[in-house]
N, CA, C, O and CB atoms as a CASP TS submission, in Angstrom:
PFRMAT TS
TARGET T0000
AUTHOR 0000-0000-0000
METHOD Language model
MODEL 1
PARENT N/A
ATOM      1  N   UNK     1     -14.363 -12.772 -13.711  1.00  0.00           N
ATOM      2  CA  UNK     1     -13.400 -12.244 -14.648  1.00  0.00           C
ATOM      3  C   UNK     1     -12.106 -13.070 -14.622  1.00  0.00           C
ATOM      4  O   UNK     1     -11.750 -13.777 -15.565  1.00  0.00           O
ATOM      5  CB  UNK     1     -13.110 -10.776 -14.333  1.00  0.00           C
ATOM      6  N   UNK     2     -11.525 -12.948 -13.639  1.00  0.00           N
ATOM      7  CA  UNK     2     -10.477 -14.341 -13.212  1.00  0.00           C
ATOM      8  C   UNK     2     -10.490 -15.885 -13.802  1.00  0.00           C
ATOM      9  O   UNK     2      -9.523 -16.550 -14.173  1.00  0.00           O
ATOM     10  CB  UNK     2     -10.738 -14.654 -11.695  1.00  0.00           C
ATOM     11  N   UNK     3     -11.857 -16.241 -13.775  1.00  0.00           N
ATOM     12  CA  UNK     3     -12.229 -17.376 -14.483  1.00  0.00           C
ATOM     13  C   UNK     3     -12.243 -17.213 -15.475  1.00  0.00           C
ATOM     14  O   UNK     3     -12.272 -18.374 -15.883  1.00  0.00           O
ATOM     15  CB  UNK     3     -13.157 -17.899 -14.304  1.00  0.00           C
ATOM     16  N   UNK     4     -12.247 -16.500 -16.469  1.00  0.00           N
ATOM     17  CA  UNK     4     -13.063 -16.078 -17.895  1.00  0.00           C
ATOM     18  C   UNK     4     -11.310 -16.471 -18.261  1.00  0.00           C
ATOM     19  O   UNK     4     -10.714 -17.388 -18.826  1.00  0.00           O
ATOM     20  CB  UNK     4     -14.057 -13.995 -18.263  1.00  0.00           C
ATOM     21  N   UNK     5     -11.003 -15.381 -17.672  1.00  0.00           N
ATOM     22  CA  UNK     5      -9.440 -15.368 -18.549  1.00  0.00           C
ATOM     23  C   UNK     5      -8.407 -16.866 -17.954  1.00  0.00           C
ATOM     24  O   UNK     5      -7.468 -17.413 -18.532  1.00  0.00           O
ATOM     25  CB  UNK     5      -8.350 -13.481 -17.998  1.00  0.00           C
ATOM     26  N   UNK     6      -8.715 -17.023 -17.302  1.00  0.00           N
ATOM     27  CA  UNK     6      -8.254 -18.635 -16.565  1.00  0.00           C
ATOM     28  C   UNK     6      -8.619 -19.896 -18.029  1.00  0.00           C
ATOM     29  O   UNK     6      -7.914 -20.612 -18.740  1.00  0.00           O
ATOM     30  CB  UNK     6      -9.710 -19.105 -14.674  1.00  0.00           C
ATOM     31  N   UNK     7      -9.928 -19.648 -17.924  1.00  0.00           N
ATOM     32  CA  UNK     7     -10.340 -20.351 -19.350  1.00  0.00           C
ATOM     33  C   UNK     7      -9.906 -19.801 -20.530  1.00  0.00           C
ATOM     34  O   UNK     7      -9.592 -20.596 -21.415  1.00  0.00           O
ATOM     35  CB  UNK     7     -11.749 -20.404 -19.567  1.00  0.00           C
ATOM     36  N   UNK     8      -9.812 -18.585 -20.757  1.00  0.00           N
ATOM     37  CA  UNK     8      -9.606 -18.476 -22.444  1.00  0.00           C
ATOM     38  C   UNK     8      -7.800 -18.868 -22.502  1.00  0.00           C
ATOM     39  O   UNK     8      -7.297 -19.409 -23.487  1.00  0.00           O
ATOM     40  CB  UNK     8     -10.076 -16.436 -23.209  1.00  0.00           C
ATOM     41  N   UNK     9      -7.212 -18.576 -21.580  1.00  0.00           N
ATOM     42  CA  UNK     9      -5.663 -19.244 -21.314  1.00  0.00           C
ATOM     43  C   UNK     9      -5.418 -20.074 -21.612  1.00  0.00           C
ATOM     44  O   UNK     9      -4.548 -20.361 -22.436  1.00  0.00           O
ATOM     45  CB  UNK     9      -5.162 -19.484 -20.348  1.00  0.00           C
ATOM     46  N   UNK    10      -6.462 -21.076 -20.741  1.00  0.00           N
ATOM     47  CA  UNK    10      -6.324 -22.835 -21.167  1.00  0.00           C
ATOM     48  C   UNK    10      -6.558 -23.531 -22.622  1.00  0.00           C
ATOM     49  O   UNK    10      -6.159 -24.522 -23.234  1.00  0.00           O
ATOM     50  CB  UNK    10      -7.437 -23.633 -20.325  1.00  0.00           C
ATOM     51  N   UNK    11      -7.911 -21.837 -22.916  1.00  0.00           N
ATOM     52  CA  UNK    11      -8.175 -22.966 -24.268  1.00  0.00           C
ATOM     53  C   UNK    11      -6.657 -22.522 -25.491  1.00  0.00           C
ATOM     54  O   UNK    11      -6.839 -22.774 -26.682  1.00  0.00           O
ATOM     55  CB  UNK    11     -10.300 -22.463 -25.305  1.00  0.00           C
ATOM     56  N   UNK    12      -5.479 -21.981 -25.121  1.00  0.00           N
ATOM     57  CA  UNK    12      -4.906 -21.546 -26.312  1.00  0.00           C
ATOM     58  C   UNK    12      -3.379 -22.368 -25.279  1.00  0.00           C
ATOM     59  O   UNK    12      -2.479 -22.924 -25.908  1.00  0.00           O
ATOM     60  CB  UNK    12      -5.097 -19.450 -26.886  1.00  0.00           C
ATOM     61  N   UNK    13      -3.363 -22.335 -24.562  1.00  0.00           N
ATOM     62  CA  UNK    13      -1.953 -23.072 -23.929  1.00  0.00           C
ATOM     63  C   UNK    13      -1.921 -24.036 -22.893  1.00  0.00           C
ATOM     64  O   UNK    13      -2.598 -23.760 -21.903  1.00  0.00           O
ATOM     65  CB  UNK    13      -1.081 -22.130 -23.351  1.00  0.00           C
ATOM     66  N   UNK    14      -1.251 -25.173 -22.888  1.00  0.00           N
ATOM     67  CA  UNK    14      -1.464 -26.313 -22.106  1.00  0.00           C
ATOM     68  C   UNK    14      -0.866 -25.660 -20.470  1.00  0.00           C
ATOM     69  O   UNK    14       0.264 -25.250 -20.203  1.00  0.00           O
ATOM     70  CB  UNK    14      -0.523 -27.790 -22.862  1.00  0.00           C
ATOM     71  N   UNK    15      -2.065 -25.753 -19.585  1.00  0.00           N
ATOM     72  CA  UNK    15      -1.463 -25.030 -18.698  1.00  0.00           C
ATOM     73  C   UNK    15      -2.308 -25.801 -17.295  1.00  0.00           C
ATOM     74  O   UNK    15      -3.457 -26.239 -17.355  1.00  0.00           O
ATOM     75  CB  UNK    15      -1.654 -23.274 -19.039  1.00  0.00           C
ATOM     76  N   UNK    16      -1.389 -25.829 -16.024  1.00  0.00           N
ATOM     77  CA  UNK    16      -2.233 -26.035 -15.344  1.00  0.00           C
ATOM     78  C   UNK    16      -2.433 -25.218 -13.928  1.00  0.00           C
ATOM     79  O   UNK    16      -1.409 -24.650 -13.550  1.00  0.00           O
ATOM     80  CB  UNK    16      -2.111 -27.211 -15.298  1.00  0.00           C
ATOM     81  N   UNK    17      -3.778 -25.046 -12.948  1.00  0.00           N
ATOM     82  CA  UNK    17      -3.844 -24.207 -11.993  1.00  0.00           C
ATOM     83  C   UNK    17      -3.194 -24.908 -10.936  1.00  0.00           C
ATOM     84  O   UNK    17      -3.534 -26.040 -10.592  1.00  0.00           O
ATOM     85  CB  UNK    17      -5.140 -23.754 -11.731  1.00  0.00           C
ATOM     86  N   UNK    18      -2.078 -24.131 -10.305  1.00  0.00           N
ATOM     87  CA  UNK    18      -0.877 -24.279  -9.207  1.00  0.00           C
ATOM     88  C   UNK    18      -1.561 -24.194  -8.226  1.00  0.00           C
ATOM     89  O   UNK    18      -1.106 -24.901  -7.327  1.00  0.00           O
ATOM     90  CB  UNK    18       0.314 -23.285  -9.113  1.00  0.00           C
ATOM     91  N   UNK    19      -2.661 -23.538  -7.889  1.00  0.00           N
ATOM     92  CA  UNK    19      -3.024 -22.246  -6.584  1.00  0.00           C
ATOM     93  C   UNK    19      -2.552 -20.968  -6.274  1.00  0.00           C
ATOM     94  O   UNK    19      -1.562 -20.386  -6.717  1.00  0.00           O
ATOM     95  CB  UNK    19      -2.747 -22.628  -5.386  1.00  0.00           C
ATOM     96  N   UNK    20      -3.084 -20.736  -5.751  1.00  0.00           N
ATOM     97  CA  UNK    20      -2.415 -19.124  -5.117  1.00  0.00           C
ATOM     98  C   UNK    20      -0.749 -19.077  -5.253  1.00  0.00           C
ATOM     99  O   UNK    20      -0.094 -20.043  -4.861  1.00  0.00           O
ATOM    100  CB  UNK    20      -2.791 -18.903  -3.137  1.00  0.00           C
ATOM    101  N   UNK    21      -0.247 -18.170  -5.697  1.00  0.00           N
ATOM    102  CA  UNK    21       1.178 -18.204  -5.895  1.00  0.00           C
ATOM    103  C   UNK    21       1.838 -17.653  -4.902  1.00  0.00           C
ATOM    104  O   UNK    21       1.322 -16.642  -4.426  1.00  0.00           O
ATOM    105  CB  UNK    21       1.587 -17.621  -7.015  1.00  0.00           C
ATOM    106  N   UNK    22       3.263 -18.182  -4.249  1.00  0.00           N
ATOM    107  CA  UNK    22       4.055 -17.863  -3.612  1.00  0.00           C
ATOM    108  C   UNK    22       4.954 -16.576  -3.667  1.00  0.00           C
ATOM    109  O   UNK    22       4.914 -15.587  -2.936  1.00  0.00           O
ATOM    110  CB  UNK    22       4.509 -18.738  -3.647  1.00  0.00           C
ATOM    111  N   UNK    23       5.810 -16.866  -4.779  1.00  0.00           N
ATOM    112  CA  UNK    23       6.797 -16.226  -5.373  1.00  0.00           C
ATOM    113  C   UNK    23       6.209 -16.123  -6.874  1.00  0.00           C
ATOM    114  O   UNK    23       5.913 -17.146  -7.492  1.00  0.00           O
ATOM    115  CB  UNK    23       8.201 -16.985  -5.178  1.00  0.00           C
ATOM    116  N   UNK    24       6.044 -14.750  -7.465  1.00  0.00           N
ATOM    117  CA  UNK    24       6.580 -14.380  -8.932  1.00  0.00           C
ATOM    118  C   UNK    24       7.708 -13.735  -9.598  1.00  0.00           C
ATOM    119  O   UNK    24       7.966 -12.616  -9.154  1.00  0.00           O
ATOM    120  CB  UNK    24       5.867 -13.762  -9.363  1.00  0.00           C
ATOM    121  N   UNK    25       8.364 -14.109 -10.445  1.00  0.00           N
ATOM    122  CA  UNK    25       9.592 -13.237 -10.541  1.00  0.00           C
ATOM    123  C   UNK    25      10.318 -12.616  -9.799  1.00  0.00           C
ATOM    124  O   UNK    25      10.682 -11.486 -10.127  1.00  0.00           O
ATOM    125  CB  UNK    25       9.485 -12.508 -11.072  1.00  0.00           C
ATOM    126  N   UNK    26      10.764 -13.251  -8.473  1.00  0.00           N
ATOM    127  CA  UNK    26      11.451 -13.280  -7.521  1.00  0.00           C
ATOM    128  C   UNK    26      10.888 -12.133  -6.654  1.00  0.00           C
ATOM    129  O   UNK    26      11.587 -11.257  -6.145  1.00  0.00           O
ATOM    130  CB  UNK    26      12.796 -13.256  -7.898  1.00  0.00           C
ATOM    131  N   UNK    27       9.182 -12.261  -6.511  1.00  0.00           N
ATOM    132  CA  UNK    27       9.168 -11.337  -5.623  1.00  0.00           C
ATOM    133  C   UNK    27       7.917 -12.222  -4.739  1.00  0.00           C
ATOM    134  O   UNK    27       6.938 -12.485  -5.437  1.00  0.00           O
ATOM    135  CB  UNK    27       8.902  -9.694  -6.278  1.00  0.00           C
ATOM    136  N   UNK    28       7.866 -12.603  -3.591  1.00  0.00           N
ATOM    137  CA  UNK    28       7.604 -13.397  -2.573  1.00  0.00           C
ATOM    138  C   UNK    28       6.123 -12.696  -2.399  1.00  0.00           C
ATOM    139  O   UNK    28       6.194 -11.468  -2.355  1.00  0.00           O
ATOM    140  CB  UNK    28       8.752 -13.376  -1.296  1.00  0.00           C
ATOM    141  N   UNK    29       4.658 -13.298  -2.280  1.00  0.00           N
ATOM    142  CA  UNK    29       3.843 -12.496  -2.047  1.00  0.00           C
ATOM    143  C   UNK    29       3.532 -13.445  -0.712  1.00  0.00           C
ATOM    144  O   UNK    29       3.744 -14.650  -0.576  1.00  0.00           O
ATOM    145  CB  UNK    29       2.796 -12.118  -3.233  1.00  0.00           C
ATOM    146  N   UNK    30       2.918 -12.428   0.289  1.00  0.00           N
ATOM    147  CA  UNK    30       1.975 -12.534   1.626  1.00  0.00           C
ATOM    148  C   UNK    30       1.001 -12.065   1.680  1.00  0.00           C
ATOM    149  O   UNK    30       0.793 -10.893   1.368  1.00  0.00           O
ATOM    150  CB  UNK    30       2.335 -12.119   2.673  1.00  0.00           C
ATOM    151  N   UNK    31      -0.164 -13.154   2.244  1.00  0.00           N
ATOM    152  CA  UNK    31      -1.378 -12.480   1.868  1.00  0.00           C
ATOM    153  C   UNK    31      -1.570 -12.127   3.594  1.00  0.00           C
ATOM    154  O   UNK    31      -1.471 -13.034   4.420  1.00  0.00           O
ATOM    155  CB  UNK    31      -2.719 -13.550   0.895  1.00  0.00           C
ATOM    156  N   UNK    32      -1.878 -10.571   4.029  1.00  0.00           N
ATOM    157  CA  UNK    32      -2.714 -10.343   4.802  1.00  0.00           C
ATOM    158  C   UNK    32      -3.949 -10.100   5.258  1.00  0.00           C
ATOM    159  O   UNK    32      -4.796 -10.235   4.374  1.00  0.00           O
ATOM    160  CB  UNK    32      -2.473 -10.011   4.949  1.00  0.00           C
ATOM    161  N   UNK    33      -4.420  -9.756   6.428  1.00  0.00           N
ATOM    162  CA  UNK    33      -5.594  -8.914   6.189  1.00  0.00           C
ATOM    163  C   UNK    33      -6.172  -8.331   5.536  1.00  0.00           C
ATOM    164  O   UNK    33      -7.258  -8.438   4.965  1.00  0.00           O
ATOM    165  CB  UNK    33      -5.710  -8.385   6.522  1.00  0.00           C
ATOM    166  N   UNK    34      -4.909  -7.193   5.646  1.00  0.00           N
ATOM    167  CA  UNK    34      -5.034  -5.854   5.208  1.00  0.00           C
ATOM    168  C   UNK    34      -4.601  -5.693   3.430  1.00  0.00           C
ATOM    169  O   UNK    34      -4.403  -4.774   2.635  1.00  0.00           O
ATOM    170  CB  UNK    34      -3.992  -4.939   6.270  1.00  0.00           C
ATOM    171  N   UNK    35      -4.607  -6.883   3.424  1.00  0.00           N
ATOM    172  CA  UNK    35      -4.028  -7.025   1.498  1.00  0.00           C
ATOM    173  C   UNK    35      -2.479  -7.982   0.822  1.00  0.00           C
ATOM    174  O   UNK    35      -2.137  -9.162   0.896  1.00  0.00           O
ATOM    175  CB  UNK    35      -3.520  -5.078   0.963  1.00  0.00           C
ATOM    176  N   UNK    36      -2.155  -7.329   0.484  1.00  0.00           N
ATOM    177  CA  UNK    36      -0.916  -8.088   0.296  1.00  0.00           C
ATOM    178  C   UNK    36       0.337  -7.449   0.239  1.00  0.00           C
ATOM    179  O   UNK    36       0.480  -6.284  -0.130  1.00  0.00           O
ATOM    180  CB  UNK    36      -0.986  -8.769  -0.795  1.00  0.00           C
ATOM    181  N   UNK    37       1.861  -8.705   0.843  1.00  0.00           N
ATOM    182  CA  UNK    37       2.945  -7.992   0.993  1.00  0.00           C
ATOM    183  C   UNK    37       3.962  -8.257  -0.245  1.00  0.00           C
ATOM    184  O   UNK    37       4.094  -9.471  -0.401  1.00  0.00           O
ATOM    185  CB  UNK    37       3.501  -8.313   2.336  1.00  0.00           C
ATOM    186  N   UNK    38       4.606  -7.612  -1.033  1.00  0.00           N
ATOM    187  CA  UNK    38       5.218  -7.991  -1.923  1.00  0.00           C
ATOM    188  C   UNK    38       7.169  -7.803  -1.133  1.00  0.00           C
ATOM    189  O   UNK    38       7.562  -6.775  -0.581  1.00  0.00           O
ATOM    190  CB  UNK    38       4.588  -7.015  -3.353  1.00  0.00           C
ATOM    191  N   UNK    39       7.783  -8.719  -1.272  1.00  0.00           N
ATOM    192  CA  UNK    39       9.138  -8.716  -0.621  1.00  0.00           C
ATOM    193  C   UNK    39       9.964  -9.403  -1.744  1.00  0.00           C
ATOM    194  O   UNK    39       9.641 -10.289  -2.534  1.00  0.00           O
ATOM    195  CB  UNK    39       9.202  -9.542   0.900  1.00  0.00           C
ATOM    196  N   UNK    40      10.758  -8.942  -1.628  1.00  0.00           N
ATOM    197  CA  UNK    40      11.909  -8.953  -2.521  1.00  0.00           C
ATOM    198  C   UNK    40      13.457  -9.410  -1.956  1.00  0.00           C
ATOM    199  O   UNK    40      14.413  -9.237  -2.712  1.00  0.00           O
ATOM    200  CB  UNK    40      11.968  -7.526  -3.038  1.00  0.00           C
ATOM    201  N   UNK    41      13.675 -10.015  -0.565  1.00  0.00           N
ATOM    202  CA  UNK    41      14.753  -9.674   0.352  1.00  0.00           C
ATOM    203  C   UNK    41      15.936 -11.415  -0.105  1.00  0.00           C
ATOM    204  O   UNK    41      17.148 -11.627  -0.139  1.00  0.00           O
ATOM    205  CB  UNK    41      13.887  -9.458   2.449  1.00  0.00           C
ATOM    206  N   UNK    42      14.638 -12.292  -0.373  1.00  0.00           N
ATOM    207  CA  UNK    42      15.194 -13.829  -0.400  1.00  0.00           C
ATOM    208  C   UNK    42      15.951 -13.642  -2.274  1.00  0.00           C
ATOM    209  O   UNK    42      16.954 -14.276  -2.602  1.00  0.00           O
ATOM    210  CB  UNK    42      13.419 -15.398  -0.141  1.00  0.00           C
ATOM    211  N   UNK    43      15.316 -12.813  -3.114  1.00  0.00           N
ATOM    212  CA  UNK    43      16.076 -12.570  -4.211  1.00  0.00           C
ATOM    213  C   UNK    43      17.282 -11.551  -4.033  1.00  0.00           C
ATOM    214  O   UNK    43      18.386 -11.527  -4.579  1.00  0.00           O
ATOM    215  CB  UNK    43      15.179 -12.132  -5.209  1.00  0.00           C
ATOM    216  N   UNK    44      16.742 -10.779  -3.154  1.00  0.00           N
ATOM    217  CA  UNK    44      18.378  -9.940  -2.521  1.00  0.00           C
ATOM    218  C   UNK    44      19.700 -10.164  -2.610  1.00  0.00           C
ATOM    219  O   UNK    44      20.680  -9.735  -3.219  1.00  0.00           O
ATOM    220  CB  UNK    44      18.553  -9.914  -1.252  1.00  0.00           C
ATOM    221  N   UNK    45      19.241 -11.467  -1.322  1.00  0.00           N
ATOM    222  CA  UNK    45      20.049 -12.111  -0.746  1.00  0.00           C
ATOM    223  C   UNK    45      20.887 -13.152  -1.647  1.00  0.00           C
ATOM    224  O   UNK    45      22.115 -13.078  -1.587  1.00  0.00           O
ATOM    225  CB  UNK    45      19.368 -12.621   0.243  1.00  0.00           C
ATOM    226  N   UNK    46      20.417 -13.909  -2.301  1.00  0.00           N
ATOM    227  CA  UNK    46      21.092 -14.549  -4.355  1.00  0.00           C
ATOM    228  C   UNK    46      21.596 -13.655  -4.315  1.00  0.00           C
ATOM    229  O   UNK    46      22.684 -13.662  -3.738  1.00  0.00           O
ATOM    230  CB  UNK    46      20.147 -14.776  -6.082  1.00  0.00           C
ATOM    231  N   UNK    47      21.157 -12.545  -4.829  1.00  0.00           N
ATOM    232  CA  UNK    47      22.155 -11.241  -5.690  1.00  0.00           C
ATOM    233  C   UNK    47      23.499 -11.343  -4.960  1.00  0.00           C
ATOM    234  O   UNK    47      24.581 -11.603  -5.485  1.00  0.00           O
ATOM    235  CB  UNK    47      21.492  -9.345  -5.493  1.00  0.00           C
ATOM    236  N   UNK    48      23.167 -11.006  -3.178  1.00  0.00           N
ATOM    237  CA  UNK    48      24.964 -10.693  -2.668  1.00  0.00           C
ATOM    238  C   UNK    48      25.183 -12.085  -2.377  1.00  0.00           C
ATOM    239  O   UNK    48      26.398 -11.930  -2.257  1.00  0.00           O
ATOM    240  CB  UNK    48      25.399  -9.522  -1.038  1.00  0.00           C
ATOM    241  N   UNK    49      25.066 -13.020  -2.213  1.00  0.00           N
ATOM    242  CA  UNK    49      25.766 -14.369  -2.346  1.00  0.00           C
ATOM    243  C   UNK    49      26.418 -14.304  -3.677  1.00  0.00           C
ATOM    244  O   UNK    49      27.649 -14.299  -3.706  1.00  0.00           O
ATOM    245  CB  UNK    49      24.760 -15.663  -2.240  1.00  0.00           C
ATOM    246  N   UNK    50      25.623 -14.244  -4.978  1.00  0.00           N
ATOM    247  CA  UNK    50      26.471 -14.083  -6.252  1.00  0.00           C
ATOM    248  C   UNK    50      27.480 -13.321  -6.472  1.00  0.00           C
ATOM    249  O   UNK    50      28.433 -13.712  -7.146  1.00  0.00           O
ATOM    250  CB  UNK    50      25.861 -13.763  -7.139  1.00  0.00           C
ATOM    251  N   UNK    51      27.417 -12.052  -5.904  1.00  0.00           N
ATOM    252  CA  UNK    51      28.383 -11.046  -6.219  1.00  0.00           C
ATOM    253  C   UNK    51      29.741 -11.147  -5.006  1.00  0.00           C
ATOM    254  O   UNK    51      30.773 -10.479  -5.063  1.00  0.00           O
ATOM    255  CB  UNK    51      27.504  -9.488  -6.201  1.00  0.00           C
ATOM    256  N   UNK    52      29.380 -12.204  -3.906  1.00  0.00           N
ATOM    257  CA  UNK    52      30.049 -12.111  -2.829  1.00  0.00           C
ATOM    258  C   UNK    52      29.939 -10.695  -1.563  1.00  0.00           C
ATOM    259  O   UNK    52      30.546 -10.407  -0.532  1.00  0.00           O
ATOM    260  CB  UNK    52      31.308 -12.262  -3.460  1.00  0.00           C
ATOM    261  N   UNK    53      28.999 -10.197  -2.225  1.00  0.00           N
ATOM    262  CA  UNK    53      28.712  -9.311  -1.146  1.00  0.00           C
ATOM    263  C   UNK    53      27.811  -9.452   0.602  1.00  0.00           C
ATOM    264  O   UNK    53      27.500  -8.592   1.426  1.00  0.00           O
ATOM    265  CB  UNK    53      28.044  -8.458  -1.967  1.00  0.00           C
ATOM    266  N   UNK    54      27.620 -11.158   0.568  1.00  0.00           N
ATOM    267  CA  UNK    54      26.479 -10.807   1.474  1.00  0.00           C
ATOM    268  C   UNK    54      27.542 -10.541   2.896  1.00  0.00           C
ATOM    269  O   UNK    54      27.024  -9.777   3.710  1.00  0.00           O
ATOM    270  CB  UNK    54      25.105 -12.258   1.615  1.00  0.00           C
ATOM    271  N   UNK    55      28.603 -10.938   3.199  1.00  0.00           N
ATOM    272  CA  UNK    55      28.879 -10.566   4.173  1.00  0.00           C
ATOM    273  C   UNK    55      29.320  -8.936   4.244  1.00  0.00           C
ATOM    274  O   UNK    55      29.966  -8.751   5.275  1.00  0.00           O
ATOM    275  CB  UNK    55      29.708 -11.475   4.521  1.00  0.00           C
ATOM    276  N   UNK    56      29.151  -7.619   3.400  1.00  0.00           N
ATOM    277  CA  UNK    56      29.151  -6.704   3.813  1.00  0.00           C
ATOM    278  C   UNK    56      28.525  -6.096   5.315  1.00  0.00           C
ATOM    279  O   UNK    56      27.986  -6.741   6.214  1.00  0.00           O
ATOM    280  CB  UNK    56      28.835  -6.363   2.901  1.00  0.00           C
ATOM    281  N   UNK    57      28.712  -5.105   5.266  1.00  0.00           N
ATOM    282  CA  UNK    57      27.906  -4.281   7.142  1.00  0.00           C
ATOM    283  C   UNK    57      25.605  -4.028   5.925  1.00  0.00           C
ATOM    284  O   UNK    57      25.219  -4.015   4.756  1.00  0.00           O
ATOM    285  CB  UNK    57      29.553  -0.861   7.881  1.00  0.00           C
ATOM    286  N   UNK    58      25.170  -3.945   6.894  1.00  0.00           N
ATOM    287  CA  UNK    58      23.938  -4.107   6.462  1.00  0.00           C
ATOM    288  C   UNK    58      23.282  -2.947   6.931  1.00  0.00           C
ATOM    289  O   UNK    58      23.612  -2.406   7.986  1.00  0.00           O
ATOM    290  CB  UNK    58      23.345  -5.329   6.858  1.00  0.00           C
ATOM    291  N   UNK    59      22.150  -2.436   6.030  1.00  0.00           N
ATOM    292  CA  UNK    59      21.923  -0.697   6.377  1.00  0.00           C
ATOM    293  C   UNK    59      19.909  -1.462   6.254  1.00  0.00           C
ATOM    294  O   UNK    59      19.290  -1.960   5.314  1.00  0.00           O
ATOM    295  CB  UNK    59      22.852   1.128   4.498  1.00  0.00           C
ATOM    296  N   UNK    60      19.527  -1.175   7.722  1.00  0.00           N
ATOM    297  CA  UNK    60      17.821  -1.294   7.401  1.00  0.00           C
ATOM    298  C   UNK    60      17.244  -0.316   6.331  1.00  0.00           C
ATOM    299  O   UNK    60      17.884   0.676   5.982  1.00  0.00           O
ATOM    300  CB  UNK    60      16.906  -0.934   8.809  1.00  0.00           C
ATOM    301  N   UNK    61      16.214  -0.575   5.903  1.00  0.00           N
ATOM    302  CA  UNK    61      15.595   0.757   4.940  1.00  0.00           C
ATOM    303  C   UNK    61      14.306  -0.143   4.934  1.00  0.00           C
ATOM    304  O   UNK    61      14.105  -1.333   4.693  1.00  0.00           O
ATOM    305  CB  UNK    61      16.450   1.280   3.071  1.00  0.00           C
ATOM    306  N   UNK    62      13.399   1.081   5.355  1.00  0.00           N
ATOM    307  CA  UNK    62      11.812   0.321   5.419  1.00  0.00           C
ATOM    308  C   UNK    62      10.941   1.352   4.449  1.00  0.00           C
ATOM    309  O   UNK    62      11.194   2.536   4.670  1.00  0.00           O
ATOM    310  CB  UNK    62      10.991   0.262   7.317  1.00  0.00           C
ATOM    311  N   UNK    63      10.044   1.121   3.502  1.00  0.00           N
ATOM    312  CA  UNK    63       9.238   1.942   2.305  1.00  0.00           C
ATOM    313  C   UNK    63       8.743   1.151   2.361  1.00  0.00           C
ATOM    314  O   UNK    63       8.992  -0.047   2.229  1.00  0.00           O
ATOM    315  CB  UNK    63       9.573   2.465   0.988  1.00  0.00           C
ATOM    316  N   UNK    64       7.337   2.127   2.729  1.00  0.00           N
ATOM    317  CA  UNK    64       5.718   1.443   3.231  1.00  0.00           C
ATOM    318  C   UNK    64       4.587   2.070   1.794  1.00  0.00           C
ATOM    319  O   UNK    64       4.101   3.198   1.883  1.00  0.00           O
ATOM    320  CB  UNK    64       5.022   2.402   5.335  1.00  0.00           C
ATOM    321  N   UNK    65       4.387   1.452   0.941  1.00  0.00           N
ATOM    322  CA  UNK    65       3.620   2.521  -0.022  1.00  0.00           C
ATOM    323  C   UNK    65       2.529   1.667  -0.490  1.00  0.00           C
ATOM    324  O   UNK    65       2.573   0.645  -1.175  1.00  0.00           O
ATOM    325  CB  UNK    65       4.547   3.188  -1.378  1.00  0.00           C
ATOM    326  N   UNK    66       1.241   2.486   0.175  1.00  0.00           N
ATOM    327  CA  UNK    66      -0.138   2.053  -0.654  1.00  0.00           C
ATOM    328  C   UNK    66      -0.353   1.775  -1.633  1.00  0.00           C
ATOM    329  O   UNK    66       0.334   2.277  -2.524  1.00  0.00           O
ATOM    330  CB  UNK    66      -0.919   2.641  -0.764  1.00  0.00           C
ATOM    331  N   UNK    67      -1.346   0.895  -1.954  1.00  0.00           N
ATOM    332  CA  UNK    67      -1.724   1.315  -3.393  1.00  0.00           C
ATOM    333  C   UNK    67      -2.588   2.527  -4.047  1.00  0.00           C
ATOM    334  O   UNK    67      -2.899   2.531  -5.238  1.00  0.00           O
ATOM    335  CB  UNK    67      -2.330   0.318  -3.802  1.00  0.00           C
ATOM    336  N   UNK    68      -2.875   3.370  -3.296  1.00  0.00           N
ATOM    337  CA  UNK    68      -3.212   5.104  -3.247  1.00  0.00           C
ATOM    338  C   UNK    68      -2.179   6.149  -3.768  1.00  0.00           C
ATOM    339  O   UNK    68      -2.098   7.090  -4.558  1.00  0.00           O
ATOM    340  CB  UNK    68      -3.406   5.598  -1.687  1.00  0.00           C
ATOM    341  N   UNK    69      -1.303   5.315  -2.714  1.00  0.00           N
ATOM    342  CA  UNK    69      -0.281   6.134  -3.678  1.00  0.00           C
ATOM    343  C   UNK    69       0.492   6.023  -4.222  1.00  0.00           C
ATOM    344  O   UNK    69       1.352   6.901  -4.160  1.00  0.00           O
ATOM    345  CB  UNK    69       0.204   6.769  -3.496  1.00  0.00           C
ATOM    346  N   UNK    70       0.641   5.150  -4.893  1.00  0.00           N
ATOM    347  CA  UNK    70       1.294   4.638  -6.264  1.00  0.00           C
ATOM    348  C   UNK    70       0.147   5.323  -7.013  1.00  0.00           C
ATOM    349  O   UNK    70       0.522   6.317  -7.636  1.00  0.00           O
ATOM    350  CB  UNK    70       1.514   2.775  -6.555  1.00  0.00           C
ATOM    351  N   UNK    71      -0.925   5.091  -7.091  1.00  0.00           N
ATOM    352  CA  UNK    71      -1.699   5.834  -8.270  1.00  0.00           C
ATOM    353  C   UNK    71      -1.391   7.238  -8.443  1.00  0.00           C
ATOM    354  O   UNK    71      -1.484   7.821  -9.523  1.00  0.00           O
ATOM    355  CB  UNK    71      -3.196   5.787  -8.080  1.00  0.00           C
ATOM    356  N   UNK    72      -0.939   7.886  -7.114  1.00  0.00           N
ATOM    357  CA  UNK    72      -0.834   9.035  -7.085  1.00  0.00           C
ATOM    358  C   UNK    72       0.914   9.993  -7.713  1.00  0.00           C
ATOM    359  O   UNK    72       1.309  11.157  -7.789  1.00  0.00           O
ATOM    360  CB  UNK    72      -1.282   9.101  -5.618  1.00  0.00           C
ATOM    361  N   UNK    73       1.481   8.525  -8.040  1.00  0.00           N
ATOM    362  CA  UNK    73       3.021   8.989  -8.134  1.00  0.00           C
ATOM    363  C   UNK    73       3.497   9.121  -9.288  1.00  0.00           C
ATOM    364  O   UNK    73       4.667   9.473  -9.437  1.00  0.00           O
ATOM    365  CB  UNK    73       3.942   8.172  -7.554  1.00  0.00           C
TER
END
């Protein structure tokens, strides 16, 4: 299926295969084991450099969410 649409892509726009992607729209993917990590922290971090905020005090916050339950939300 991946291929199918890989090809019908190519045949309508000059395009070429990169590999596995790093970053999309500033959101960093990791592939694990257990699936994949989507992080967002290196586009964050732009944001308070731009705004001059990165040297504020820094608050952890960790949200762990399946893809179970996202279907479920």
């Amino acid at each position: 299926m991946i291929q199918a649409t890989k090809d019908m892509l190519n045949s309508k726009f000059d395009m070429k295969d990169l590999g596995q992607a790093d970053v999309i729209l500033g959101v960093r993917i990791s592939r694990t084991q257990d699936g994949l990590v989507l992080n967002q922290s290196h586009y964050v971090d732009m944001i308070l450099d731009y705004s001059e905020l990165a040297l504020s005090n820094e608050v952890a916050l960790s949200l762990l969410i399946t893809f179970d339950q996202m279907i479920t939300l």
